[in-house]
N, C-alpha and C positions, 0 to 999 in steps of 0.2 A: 461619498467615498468612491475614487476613481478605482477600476479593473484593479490596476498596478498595486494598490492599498489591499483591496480585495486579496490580492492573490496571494504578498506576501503576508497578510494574514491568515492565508489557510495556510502557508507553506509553515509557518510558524504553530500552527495547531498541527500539524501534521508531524511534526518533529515532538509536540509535545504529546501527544497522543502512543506514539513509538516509543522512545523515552520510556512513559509509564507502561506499556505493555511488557517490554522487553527485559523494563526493569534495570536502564541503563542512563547517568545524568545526561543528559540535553548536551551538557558543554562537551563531555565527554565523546559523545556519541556524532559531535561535529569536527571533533583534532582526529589527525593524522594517526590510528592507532592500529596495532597490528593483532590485538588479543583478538579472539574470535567472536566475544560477546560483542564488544565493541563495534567487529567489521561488520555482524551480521543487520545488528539493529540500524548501523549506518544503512546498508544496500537495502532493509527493509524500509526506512524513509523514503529512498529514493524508487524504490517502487511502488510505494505508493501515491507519494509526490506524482511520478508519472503516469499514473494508471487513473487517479482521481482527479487531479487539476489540468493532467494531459497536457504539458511543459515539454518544451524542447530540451535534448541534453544540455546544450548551451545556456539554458533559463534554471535547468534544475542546478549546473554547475554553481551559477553564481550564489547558489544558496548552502553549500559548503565548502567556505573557502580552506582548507584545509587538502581538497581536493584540486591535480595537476590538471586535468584535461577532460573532455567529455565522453573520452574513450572509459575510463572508470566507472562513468556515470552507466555507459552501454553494457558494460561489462557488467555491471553491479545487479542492471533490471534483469538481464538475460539469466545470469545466475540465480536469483530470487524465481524464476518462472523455470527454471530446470528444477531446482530444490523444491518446488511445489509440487512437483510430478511425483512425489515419494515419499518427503518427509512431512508425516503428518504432525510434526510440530511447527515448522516450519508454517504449514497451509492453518493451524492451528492462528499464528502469531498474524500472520498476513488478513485473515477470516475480521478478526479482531478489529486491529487496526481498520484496514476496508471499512466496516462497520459500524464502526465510532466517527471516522471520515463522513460519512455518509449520514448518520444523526446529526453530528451539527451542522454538515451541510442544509441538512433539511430542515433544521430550526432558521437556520439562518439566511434561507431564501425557501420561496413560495413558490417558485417552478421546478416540476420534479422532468427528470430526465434519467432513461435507464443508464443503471452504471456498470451494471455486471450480473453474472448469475452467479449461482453457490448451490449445493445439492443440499438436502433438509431430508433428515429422516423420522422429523418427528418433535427430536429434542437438540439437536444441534447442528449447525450451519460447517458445511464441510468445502471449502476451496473456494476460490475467485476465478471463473472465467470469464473469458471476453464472448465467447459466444457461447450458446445456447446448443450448439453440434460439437463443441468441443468437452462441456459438462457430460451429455451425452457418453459418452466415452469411459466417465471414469463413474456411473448411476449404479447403483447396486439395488437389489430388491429391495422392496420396503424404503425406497429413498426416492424421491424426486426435486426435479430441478427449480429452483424460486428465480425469478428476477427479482434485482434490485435497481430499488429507481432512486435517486437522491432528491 
């Protein structure tokens, strides 16, 4: 199986993965829709899409074509990483996803590579960041910072 197989196979689990978190159908969740369920589970695909398989917007475009241009795409990730600075449903849904991203990545290849951090208090997994100074930030007692490797 060449990269290009690979990758829209995860784009494809990645979508299915969102989809069942969000609680939103797959077909759905790829049309042009303007409810907010819709938009949200859409921009949390594509942030994950780029945070996890690290896709150009022009690469993540072509995997919803229902979507005009890859300024949406920009738009979409930047909004999903504002909405995580506060809404902890939001950091809840994204946490998720990540994390299921990350299992079958790890089922499904034998080299592990860091993906992210996420703060842990114990008994549940609180946000996605990219570095380790930026988790920082938002630690609270009795919490500390995990990497995550895929």
């Amino acid at each position: 199986m060449d990269s290009k197989q690979k990758s829209t196979k995860m784009i494809d689990t990645v979508k299915d993965i969102v989809s069942e978190i969000c609680g939103v159908p797959r077909e759905i969740m790829e049309q042009r829709s303007g409810k907010r369920r819709h938009v949200e589970a859409r921009q949390i695909a594509m942030y994950v899409i780029r945070r996890s398989l690290n896709l150009s917007y022009n690469d993540i475009l072509k995997c919803f074509p229902a979507i005009e241009n890859h300024t949406s795409i920009l738009y979409s990730v930047r909004n999903i990483d504002d909405l995580m600075s506060y809404d902890k449903r939001v950091i809840g849904l994204v946490s998720k996803a990540m994390g299921e991203v990350c299992i079958f990545k790890k089922n499904n290849d034998d080299s592990k590579k860091l993906s992210h951090y996420t703060i842990f208090d114990g008994k549940v997994a609180f946000g996605v960041y990219e570095t380790e100074k930026i988790a920082s930030f938002f630690v609270e007692p009795n919490q500390r910072i995990i990497p995550v490797y895929l």
